[in-house]
C-alpha positions as CSV (number, residue, x, y, z in Angstrom):
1,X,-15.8,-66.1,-46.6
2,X,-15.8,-67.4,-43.1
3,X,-14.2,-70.8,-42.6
4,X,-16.9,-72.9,-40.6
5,X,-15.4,-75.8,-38.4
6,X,-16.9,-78.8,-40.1
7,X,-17.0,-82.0,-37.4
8,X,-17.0,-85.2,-39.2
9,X,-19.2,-87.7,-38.8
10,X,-17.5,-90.7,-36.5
11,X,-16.8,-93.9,-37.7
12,X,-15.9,-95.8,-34.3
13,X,-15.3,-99.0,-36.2
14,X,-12.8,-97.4,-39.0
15,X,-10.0,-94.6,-38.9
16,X,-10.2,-93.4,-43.0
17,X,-13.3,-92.6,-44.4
18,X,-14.2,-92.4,-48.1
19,X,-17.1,-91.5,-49.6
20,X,-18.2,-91.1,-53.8
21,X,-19.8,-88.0,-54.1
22,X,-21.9,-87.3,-57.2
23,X,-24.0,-83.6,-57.5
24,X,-25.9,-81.5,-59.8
25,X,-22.0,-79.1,-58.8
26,X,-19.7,-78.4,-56.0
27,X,-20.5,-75.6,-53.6
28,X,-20.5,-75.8,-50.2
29,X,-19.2,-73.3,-47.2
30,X,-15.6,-72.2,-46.5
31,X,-14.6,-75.1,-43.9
32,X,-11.6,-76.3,-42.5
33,X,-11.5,-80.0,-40.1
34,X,-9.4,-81.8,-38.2
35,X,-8.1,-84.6,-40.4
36,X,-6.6,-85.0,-43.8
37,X,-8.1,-84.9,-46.5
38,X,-7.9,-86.6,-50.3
39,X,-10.0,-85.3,-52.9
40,X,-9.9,-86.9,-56.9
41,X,-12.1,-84.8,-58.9
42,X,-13.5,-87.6,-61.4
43,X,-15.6,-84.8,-63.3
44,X,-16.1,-81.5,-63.0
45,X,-14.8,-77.6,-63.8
46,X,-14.5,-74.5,-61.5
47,X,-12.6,-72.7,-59.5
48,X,-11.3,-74.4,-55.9
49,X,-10.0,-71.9,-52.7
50,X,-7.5,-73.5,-50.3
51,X,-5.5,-71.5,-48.1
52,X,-5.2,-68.3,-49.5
53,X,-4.6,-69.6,-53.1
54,X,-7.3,-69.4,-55.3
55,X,-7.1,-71.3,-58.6
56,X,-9.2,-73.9,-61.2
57,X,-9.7,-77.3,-61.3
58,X,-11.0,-79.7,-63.4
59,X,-11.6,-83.5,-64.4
60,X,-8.2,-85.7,-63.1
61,X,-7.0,-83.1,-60.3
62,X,-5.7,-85.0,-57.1
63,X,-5.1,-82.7,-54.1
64,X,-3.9,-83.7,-50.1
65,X,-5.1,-81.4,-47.5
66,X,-3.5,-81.3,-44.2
67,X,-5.5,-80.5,-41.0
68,X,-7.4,-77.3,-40.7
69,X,-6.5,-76.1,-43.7
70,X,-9.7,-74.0,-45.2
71,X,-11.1,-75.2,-48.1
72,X,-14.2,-75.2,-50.9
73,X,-14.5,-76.4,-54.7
74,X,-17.3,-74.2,-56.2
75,X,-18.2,-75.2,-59.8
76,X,-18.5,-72.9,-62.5
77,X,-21.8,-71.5,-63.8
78,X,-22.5,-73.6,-66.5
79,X,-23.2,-76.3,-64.0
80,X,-26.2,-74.3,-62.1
81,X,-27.9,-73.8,-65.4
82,X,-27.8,-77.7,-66.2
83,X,-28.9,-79.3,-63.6
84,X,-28.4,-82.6,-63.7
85,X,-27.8,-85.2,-60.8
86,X,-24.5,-86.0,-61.6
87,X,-22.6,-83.1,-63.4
88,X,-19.9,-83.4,-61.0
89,X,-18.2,-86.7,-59.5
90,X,-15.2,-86.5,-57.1
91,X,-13.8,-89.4,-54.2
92,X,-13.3,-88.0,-50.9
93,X,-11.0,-89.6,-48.3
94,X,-10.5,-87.9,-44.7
95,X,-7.9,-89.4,-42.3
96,X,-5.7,-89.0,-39.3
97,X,-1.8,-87.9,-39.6
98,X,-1.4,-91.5,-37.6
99,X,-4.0,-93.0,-39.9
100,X,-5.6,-93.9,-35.9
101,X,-2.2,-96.0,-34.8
102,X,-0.4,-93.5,-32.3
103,X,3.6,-94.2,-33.0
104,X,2.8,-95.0,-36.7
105,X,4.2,-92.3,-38.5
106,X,7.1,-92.3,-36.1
107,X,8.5,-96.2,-37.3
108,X,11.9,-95.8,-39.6
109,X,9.8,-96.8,-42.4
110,X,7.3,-94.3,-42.9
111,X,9.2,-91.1,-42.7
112,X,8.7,-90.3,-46.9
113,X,5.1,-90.2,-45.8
114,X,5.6,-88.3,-42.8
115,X,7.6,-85.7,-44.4
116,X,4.3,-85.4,-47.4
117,X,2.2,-85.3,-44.4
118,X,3.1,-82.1,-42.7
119,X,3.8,-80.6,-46.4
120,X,0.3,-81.1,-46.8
121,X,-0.3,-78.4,-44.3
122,X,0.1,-76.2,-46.9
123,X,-1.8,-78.3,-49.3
124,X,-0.2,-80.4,-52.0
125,X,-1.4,-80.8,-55.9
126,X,-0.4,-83.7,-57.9
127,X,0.8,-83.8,-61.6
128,X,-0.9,-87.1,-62.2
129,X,0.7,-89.5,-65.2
130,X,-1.9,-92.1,-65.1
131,X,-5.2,-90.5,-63.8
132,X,-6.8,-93.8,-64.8
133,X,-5.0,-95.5,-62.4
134,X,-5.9,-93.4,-59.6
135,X,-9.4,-93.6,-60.4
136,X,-9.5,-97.4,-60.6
137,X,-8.0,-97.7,-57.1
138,X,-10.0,-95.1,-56.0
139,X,-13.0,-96.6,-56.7
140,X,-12.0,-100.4,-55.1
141,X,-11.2,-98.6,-52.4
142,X,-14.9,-97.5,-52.0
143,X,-15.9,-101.0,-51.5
144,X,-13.2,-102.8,-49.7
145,X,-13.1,-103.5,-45.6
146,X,-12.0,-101.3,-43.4
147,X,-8.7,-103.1,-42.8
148,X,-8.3,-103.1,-46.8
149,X,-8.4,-99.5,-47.1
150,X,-5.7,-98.7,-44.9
151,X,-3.5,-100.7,-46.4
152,X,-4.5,-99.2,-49.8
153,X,-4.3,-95.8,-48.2
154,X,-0.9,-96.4,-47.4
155,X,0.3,-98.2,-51.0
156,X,-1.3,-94.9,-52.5
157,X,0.6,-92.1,-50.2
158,X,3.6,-93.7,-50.6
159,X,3.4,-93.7,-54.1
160,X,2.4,-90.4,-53.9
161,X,5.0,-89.0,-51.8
162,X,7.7,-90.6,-54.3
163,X,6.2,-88.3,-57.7
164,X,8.7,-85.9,-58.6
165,X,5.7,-83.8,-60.1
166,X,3.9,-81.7,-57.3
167,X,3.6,-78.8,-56.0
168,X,2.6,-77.1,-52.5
169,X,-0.7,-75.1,-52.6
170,X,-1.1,-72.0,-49.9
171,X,1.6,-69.7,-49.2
172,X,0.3,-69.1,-45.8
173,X,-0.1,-71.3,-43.3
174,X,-3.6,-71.5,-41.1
175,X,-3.3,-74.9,-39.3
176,X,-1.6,-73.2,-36.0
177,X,-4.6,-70.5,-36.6
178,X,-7.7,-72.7,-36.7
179,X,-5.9,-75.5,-34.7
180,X,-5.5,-73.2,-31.5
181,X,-8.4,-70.6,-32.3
182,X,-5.7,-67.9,-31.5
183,X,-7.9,-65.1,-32.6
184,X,-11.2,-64.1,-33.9
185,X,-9.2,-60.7,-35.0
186,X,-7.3,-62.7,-37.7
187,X,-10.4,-64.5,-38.9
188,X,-12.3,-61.4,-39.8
189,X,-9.1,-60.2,-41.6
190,X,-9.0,-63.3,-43.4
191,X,-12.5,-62.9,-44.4
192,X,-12.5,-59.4,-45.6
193,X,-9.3,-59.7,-48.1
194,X,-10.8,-63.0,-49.5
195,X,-14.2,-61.4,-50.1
196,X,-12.7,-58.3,-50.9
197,X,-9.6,-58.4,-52.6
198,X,-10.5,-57.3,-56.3
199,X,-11.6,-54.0,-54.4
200,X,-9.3,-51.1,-53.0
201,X,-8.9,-52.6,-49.3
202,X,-7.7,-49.3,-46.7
203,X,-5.5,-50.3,-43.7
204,X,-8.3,-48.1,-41.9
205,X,-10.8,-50.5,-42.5
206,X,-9.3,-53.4,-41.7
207,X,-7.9,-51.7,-38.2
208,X,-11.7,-50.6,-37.9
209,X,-12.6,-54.9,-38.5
210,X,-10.0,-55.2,-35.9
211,X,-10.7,-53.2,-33.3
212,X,-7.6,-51.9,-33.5
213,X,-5.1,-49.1,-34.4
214,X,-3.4,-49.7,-38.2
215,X,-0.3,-49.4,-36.6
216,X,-1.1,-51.9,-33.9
217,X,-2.7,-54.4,-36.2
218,X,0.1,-54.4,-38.4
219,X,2.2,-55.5,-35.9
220,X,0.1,-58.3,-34.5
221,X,-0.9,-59.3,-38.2
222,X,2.5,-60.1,-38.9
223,X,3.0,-61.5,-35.5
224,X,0.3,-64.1,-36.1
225,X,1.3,-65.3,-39.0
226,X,3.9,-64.5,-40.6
227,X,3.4,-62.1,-43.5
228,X,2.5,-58.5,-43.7
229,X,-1.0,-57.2,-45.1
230,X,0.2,-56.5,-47.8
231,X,2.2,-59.6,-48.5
232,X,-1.0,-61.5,-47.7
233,X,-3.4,-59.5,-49.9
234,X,-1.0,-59.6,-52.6
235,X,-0.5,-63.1,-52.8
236,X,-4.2,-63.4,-52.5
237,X,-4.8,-61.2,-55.6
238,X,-2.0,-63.0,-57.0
239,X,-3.5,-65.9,-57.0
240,X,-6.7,-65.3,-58.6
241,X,-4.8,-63.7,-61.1
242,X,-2.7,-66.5,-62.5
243,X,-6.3,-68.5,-62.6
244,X,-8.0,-65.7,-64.8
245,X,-4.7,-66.4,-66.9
246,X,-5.2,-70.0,-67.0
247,X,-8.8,-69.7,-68.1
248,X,-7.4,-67.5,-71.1
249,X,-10.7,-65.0,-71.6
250,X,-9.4,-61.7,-70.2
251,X,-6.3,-59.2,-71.4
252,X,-3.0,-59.0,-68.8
253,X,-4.9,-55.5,-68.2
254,X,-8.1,-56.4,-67.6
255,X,-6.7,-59.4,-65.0
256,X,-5.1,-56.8,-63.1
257,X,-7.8,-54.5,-62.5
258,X,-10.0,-57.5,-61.9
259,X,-7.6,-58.3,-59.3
260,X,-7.6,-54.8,-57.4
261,X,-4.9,-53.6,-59.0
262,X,-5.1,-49.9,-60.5
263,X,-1.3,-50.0,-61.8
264,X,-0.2,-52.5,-64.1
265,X,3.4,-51.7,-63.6
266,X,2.8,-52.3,-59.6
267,X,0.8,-55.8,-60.5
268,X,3.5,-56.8,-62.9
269,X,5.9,-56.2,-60.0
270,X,4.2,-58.0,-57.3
271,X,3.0,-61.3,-59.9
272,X,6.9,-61.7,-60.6
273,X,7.6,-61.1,-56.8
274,X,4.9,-63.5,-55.9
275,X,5.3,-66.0,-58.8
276,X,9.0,-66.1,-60.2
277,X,7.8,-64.4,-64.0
278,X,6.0,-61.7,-65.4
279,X,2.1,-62.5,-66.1
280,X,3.2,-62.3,-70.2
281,X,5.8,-65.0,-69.4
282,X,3.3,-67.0,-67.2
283,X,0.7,-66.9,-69.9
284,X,3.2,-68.2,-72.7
285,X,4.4,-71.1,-70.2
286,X,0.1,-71.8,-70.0
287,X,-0.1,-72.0,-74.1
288,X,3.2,-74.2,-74.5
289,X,1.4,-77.2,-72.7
290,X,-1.8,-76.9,-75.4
């Protein structure tokens, strides 16, 4: 998937922007933008990509996006064979890190939103108690003034940035990547492990992508962000693993050759490495909370 730069639409006379979205089902392009963004999905089931996680979500979720982090919800199939005008329902904010007041974040008194701020570079899903709640203010904040949102906005991220329940998205950060546009090189790596990670992927190929030796891309790979190839593409594969165990319709085996695995002592390795447990004790973590 290539991540498109999607330029938002300016609002001269407001700095958040919030909009109620209702489709037939999510799809849209691989995008990353320059602001924050806070998504509640009212309704709807599927399978979302942020960063280099890949994982489902359904009615209730609440994520915060940081600044070009890359991004798309796609819903699942069922959707595209009812098609109705609104199967899904989700509120969108997008925002500034200053929320458009330069010095803002840098006052005594905001700094538990700061810190949640630049987390959210990575992403950041909420464990939500009252997902009611969130949807009631949600939807006032649809309708209120300008002036009245961002005073919401900042009632709801504080709140937000005291839950103890959460948890950080991608393991790989792409803000300094899409931020700078450091290199076309690492964007047509990106893209071919995410549209081909359940396949064998050869260092070759990817050098051939490149334009460059396998030794030499290696090294710059790394260099640019941080994690071997490998690392990368495991955690990729990783990732869409624990979300075929979540959905509970395949065998440990079958995930892991669905993945791109052909050893299941090698995957079992890496999903501990990656995630802390074996897939067998990740799956019977899943079925306690039925």
């Amino acid at each position: 998937m290539q991540a498109h730069y999607h330029k938002l639409p300016q609002q001269f006379d407001q700095s958040i922007s919030i909009r109620h979205d209702r489709r037939p089902y999510f799809s849209d392009h691989w995008h990353y933008h320059s602001k924050l963004e806070l998504v509640f999905i009212i309704k709807g089931e599927g399978t979302r990509f942020i960063g280099d996680n890949i994982s489902g979500f359904k009615d209730g979720d609440l994520v915060l996006l940081g600044a070009y982090l890359p991004h798309v919800w796609k819903s699942s199939d069922n959707y595209l064979d009812n098609f109705n005008d609104d199967n899904v329902e989700a509120i969108v904010i997008h925002f500034q890190d200053d929320l458009g007041a330069t010095g803002l974040m840098d006052l005594p008194e905001m700094n538990t939103i700061k810190k949640m701020l630049q987390q959210a570079h990575l992403g950041i899903s909420y464990q939500l108690t009252d997902q009611h709640e969130i949807y009631d203010r949600l939807i006032k904040m649809v309708d209120q003034t300008p002036f009245e949102r961002i005073i919401s906005l900042l009632y709801l991220l504080l709140e937000l940035a005291n839950l103890e329940h959460w948890q950080l998205i991608s393991k790989t950060p792409f803000a300094s990547h899409y931020m700078n546009h450091q290199s076309k090189r690492v964007d047509s790596i990106y893209d071919y492990i995410l549209n081909n990670f359940d396949k064998d992927i050869k260092l070759n190929d990817l050098a051939s992508i490149a334009n460059m030796t396998p030794a030499s891309l290696c090294r710059f790979f790394k260099q640019k962000t941080k994690k071997s190839l490998s690392e990368f593409t495991n955690e990729v594969r990783i990732g869409f693993a624990c979300k075929l165990i979540i959905e509970d319709q395949l065998s440990i085996s079958d995930i892991c050759f669905r993945c791109g695995y052909n050893s299941l002592s090698y995957f079992n390795r890496q999903f501990k490495k990656v995630t802390g447990v074996a897939p067998s004790t990740y799956l019977k973590v899943k079925n306690s909370f039925r």
